[in-house]
Every structure is written in C-alpha cells, then in structure tokens.
C-alpha positions in Angstrom: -17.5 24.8 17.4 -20.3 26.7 18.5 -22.8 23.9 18.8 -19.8 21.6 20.5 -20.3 24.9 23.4 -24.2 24.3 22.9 -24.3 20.9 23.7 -21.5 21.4 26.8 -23.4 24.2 28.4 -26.8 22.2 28.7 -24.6 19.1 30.1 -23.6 22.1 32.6 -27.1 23.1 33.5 -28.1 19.7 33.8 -25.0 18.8 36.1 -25.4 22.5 38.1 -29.5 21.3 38.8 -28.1 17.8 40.0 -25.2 19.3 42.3 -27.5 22.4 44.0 -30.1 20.5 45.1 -27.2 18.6 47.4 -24.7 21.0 49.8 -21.4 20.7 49.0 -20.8 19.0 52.7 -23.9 15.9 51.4 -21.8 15.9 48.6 -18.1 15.3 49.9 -19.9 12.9 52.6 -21.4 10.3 50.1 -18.1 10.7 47.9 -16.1 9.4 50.7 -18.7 6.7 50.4 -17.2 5.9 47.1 -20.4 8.0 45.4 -18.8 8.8 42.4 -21.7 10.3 40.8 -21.3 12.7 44.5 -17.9 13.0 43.6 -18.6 14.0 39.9 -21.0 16.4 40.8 -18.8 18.1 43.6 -16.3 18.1 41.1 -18.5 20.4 38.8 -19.2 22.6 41.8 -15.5 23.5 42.4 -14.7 23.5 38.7 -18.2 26.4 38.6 -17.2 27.8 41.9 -21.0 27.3 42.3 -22.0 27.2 46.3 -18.3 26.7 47.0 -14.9 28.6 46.6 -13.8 27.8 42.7 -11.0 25.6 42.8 -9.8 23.5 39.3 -7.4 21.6 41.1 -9.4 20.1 43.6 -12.1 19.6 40.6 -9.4 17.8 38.7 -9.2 15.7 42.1 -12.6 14.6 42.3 -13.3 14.6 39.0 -10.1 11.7 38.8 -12.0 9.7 41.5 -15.2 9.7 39.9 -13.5 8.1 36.5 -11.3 5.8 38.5 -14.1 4.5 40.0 -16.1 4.3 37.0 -18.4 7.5 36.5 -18.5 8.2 32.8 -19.7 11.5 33.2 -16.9 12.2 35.5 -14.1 10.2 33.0 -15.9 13.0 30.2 -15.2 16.3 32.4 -11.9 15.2 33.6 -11.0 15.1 29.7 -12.2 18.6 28.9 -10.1 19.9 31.5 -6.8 18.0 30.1 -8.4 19.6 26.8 -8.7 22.9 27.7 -5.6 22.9 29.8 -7.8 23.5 33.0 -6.3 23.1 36.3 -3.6 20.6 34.9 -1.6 21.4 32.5 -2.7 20.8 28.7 -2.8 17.3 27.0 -4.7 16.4 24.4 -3.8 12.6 24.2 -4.5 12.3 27.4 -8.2 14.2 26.7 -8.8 11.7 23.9 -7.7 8.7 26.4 -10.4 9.9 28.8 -13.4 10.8 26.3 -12.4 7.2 24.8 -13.0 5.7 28.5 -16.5 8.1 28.9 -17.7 6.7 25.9 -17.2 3.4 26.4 -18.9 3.9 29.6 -21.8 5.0 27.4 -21.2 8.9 28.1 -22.5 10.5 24.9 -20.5 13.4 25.5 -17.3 11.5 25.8 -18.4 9.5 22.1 -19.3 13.6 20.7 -15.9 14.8 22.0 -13.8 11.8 20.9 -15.5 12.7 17.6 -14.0 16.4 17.5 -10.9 15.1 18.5 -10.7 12.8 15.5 -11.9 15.3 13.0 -9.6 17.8 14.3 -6.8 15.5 14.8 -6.3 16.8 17.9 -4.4 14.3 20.7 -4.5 11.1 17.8 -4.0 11.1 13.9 -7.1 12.9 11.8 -9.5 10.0 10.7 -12.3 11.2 10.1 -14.0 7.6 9.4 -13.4 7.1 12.9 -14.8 10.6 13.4 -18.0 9.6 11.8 -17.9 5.9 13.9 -17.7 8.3 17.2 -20.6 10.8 15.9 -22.6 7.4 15.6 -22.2 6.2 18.5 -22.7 9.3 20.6 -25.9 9.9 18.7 -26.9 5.9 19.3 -27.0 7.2 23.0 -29.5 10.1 21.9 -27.2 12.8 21.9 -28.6 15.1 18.8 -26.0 16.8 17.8 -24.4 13.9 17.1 -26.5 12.7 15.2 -26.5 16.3 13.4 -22.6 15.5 13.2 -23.1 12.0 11.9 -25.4 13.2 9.0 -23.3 16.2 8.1 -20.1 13.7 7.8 -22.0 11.2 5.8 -23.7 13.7 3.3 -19.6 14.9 2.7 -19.3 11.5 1.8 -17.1 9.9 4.9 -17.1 6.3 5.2 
C-alpha cells in the first residue's frame, strides 16, 4: 500500500508543477475551451486547495469533464475520489469503471489502480490473473512499480 501512496504522490507533484505554472483563471478559460488537460489540472488544484479555495465537489466537476471528454489522467483522478469516497460518496465499482477507462486511454495509473482493485477485490470479483494482466500493462506504459507489481505476482506464481 505504501508504494501504491509512492507512486500517487509523484503523479501529484508532477500534476501540482503542471497546474502552478497556469493561474487558476488561464486554467478555467482554456477548460471552457474544451481543454481538458486545463480542466484536469484545475481539477487537481481544487481537489489540493493549491492557489485556490479547496473544494472536492467542484474537483469531482471538472475532473468528470476532463474524462467525458477524453483526458485519461482526468478519467484516473475522478476514480480515486469514487475510491476514497472523496467529494462524492464512496463506490468502488464505479472506481474500477473509471481506472478501466484511464487505462484504456493509456493512463498507467489507471492500468496500476485497476490492478489493486483486482487483487484486492475491491469494486469487481478478486482475479488476480487479471491483476497480473493490469500490472503488465501499466508497466508496458513505463510505470515501475508496475512492473515491480508484475514481477512480484509472477514470482508467486499467478498466471
């Protein structure tokens, strides 16, 4: 669990660098542009409260546009709030729905989550062949610690 934190908290500070360098104004501008890499990243600003006033909900908001219109990234952070119960009320299936459409939007996050999910058997039935097949894939799209995942599965003898 603690490396799944690891690997979310770098996504953060890689997501934070992205959003500070635009104002949260730029930001909500270029969304209304249908920018939904803007709206993903103004998402993450309200979800941080960072250079606005913290607010899940309207995180939840923009994090829904940036999925609907096709932002992996934002299809991944919408589904760890439905996971943690974060600004809408808790649901794992619908979690594992949106990691499922992150990674096959090529999110590796969404593929590492989708993983947990299936390992755990948290939001679908435990498999953890398909557990292994997730791992793969997210670390396919160079995320290491799924390929740390992958190997550890694998050396337990999962097929």
């Amino acid at each position: 669990m603690s490396k799944v934190i690891g690997v979310v908290l770098l996504v953060l500070m890689a997501v934070c660098g992205q959003a500070s360098a635009q104002s949260a104004e730029q930001l909500e501008q270029a969304c209304a542009r249908k920018d939904f890499v803007a709206c993903n990243n103004l998402g993450f600003m309200y979800a941080e409260g960072e250079g606005v006033r913290q607010d899940k909900f309207k995180a939840v908001e923009l994090y829904t546009k940036a999925c609907d219109g096709g932002d992996a990234l934002g299809c991944y952070n919408l589904g760890v709030m439905y996971e943690k119960g974060d600004g809408v009320r808790q649901d794992k299936f619908k979690a594992v729905e949106l990691y499922t459409k992150a990674c096959d939007g090529r999110e590796a996050l969404g593929c590492f989550n989708l993983g947990v999910m299936y390992a755990k058997g948290e939001g679908v039935r435990q498999d953890m062949s398909k557990a292994l097949a997730m791992f793969g894939k997210a670390c396919d799209l160079k995320l290491q610690e799924g390929c740390n995942e992958y190997a550890r599965l694998k050396n337990a003898g999962v097929r």
